[in-house]
C-alpha positions as CSV (number, residue, x, y, z in Angstrom):
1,X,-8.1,-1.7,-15.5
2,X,-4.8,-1.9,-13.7
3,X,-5.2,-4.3,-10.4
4,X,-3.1,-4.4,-7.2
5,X,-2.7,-7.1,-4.8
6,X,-2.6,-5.6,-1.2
7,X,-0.6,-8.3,1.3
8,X,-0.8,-8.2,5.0
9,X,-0.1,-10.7,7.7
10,X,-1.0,-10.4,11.5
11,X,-0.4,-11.8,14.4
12,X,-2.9,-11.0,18.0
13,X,-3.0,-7.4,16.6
14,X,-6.4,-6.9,15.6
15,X,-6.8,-2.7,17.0
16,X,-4.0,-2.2,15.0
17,X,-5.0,-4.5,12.3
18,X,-8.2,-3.1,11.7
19,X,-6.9,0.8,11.9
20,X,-4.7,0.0,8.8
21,X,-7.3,-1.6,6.7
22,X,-9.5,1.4,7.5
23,X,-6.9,3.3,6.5
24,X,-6.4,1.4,3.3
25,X,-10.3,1.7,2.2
26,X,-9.8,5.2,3.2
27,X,-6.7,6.1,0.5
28,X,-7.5,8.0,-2.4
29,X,-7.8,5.4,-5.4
30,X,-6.5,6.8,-8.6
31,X,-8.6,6.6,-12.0
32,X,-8.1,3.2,-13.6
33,X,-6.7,1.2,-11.0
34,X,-8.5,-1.2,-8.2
35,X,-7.0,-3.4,-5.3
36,X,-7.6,-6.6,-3.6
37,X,-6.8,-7.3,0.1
38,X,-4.8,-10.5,0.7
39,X,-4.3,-10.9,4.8
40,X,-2.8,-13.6,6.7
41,X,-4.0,-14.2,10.0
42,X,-1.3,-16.6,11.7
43,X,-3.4,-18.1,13.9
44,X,-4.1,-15.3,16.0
45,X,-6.4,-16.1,19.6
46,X,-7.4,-12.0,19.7
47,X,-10.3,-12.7,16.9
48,X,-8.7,-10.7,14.6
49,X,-9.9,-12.8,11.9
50,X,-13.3,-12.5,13.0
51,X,-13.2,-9.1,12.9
52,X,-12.0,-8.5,10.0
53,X,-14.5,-10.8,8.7
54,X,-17.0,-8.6,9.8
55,X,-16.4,-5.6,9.1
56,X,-14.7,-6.1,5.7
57,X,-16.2,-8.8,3.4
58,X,-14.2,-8.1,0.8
59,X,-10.7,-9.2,2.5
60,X,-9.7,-13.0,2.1
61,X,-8.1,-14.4,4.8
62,X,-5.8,-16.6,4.6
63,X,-4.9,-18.7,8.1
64,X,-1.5,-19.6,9.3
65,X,-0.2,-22.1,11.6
66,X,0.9,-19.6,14.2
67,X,4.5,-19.8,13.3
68,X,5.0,-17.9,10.1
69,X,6.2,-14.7,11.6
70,X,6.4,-11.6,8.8
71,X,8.5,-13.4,6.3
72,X,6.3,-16.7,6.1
73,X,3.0,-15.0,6.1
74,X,3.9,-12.3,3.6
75,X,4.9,-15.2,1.5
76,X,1.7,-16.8,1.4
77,X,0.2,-14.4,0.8
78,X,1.7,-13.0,-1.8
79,X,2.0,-16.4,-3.4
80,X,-1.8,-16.9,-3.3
81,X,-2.1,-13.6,-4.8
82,X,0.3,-15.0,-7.7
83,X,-2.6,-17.1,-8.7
84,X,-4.7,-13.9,-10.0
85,X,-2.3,-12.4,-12.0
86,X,-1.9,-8.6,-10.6
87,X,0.0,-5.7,-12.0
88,X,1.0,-4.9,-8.8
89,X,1.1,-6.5,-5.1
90,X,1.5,-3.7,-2.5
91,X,3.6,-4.7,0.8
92,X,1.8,-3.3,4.2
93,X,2.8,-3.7,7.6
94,X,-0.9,-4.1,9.9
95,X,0.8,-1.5,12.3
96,X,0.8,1.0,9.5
97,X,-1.6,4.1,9.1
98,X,-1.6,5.1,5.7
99,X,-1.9,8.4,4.7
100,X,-4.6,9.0,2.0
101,X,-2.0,9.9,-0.2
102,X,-0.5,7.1,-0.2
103,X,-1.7,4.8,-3.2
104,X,-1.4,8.0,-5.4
105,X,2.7,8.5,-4.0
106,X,3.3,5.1,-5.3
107,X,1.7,4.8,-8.2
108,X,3.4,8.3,-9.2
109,X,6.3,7.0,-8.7
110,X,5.5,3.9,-11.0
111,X,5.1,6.7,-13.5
112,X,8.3,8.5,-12.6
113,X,10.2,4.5,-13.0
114,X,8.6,4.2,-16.6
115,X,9.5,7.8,-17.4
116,X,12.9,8.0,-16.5
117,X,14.5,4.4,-16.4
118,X,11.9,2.7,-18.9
119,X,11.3,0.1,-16.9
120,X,9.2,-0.7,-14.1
121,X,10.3,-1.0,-10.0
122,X,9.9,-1.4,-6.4
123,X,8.1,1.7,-4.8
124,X,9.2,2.8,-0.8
125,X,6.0,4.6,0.7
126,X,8.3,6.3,3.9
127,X,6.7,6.6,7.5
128,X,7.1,9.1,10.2
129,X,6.4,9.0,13.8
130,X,2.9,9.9,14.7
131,X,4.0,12.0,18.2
132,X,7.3,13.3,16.4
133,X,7.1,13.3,13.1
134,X,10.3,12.1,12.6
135,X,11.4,9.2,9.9
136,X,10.4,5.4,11.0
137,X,10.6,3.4,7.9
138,X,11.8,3.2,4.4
139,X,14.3,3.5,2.2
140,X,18.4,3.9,2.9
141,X,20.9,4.3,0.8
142,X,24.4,2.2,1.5
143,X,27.3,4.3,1.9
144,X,29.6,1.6,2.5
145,X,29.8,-1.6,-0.2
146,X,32.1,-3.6,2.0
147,X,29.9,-3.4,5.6
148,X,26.8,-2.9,3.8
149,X,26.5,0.8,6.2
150,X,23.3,2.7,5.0
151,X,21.9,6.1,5.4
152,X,18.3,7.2,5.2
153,X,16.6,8.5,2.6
154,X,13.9,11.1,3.8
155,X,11.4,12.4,1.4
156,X,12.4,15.3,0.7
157,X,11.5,18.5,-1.7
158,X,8.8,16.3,-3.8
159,X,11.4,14.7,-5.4
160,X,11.4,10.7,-5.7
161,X,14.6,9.5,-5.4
162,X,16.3,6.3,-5.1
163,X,17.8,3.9,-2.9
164,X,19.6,0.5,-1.9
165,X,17.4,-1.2,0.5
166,X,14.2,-0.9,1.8
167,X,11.5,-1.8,4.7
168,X,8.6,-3.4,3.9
169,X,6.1,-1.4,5.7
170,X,4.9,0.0,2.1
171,X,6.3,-1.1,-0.2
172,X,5.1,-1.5,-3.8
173,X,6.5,-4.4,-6.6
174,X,5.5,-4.6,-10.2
175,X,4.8,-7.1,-11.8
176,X,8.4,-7.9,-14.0
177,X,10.4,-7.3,-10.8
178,X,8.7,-10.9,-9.4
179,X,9.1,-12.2,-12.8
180,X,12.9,-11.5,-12.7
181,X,13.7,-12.4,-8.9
182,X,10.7,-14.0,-7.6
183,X,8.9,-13.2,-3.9
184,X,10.7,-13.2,-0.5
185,X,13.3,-15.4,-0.2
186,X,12.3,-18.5,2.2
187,X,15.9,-18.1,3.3
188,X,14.1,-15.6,5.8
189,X,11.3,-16.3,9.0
190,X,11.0,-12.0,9.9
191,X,13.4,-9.8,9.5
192,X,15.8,-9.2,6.9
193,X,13.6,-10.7,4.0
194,X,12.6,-6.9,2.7
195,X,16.4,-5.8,3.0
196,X,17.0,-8.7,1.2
197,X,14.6,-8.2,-1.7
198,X,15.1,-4.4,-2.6
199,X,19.2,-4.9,-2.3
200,X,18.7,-8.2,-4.9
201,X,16.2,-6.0,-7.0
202,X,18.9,-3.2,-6.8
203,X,21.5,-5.4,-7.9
204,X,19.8,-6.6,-10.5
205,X,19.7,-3.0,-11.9
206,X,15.4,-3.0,-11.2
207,X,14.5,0.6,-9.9
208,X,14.0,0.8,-6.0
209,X,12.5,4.2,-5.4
210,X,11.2,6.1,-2.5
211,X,8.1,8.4,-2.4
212,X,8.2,12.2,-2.9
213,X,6.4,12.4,0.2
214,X,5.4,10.4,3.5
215,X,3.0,7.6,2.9
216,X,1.9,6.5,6.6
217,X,2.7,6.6,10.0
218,X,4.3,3.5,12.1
219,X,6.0,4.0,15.5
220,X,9.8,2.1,15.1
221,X,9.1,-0.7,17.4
222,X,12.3,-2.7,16.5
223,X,14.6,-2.8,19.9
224,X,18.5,-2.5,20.3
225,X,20.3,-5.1,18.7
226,X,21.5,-6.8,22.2
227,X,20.3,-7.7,25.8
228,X,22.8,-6.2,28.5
229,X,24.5,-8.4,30.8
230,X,21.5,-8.5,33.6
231,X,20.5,-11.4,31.5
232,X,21.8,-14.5,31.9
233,X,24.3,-16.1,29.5
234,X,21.0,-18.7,28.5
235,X,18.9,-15.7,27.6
236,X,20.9,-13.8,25.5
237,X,22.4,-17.0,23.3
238,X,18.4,-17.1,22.8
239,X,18.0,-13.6,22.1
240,X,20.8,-14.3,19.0
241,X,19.2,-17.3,17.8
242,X,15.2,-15.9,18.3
243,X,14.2,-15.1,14.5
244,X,12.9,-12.0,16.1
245,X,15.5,-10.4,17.6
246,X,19.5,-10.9,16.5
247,X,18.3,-14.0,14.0
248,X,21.7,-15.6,14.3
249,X,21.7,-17.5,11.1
250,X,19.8,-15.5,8.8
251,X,21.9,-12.5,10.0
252,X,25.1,-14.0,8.7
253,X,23.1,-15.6,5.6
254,X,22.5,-11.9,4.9
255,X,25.6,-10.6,5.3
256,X,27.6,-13.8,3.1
257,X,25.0,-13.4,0.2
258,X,25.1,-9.1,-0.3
259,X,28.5,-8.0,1.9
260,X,30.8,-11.3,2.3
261,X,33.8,-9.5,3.4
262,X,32.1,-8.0,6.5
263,X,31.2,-12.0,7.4
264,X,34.1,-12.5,9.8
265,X,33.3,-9.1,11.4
266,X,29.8,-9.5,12.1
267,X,30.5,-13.1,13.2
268,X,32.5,-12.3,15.7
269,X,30.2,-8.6,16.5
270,X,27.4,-10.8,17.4
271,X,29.1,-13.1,19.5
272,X,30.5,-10.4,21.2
273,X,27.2,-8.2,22.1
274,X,26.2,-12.0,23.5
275,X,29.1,-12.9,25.4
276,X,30.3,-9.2,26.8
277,X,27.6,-7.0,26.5
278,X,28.4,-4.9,28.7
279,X,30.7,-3.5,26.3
280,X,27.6,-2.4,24.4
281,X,25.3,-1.5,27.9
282,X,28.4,1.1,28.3
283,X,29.2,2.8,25.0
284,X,25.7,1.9,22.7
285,X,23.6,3.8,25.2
């Protein structure tokens, strides 16, 4: 019996919470294979723990200190999950609807990795817009080595194909890929970390491949990268440094460890959405 670790973390979301853990119990489970739910609740005041708790037993819950954003919680997570020993430890955002498709897209591409590059990957289950139908999530392909410029990869004509990076809305690792480079990087508190891990796991010639098809739905909730100049100068140095939002740092951390000769040029790029922004207000609109 082949087992999967399913890792979530949450936040004061518990509607949305609960929606994609129905949705998960909901999937179509292919022969031979079984899953355990791993979900971090970062000290959420909704009662989505509660809830959870109540209407599925078999989740364990892990608790947070209320400050472990994505990153951090998906890390304990999936480190707790280490402990068991799974073949597989699935990715899933908790504002994610899964199709129930979506365990057998994945796992068919695990078969399509062993087939054609005789070895085993990380998986991109893709999402669309539920009003449009138009891409939200998943793979991209980079187009550009130096500025680390991507394109997306749709699913397209039932073929898997692969990419560069990846979100981690659904996103599936085997087992040898940790075993080679490890979980999320703790260089990382939210964003970034996923980019991070598929681009290393590319590098490192591991198969990153996205789904024939669409896995789930999840509306693209991330804003514009900058806060126009009706903010005061306070605000938006806060918006740059906010983990959340233009994660200062980690940005730059990013860009040194996978594209170091774009550094200067996003250095300066962020300060100047923050200082002058409405350069950006007038020709990013």
């Amino acid at each position: 019996m082949n087992r999967i670790s399913v890792l979530l973390t949450c936040h004061n979301r518990k509607d949305k919470t609960l929606s994609c853990l129905t949705s998960l119990y909901n999937c179509i489970i292919p022969a031979g294979y079984t899953f355990d739910v791993y979900l971090v609740d970062d000290a959420s005041t909704d009662g989505t723990a509660d809830a959870v708790k109540e209407k599925f037993l078999q989740v364990k819950i892990l608790h947070g200190s209320g400050n472990l954003f994505w990153a951090g919680g998906m890390r304990l997570a999936w480190s707790e999950a280490l402990k068991q020993n799974y073949d597989g430890y699935l990715l899933l955002n908790d504002d994610t609807i899964l199709y129930p498709i979506a365990l057998i897209e994945l796992l068919n591409a695990h078969n399509y990795s062993l087939e054609n590059y005789k070895k085993r990957g990380i998986y991109v289950g893709t999402t669309n817009d539920p009003d449009t139908n138009e891409y939200t999530y998943g793979g991209q392909k980079i187009v550009n080595r130096i500025t680390g410029k991507s394109i997306v990869v749709k699913p397209q004509n039932e073929m898997i194909q692969p990419c560069d990076i990846a979100n981690g809305n659904i996103l599936y690792v085997s087992k040898n890929v940790i075993e080679t480079i490890g979980i999320l990087s703790d260089k990382f508190t939210h964003l970034l970390a996923d980019f991070d891990y598929t681009l290393t796991a590319s590098k490192q010639d591991i198969p990153v491949l996205v789904c024939a098809d669409y896995c789930g739905v999840c509306v693209n909730d991330h804003a514009k990268n900058w806060i126009s100049k009706d903010y005061s100068l306070s605000e938006r140095i806060k918006y740059l440094k906010n983990p959340k939002h233009l994660a200062y740092n980690e940005y730059l951390f990013y860009i040194w460890r996978h594209f170091p000769l774009y550094w200067p040029t996003s250095f300066l790029k962020l300060w100047a959405k923050t200082l002058f922004p409405s350069i950006w207000d007038k020709f990013k609109n």
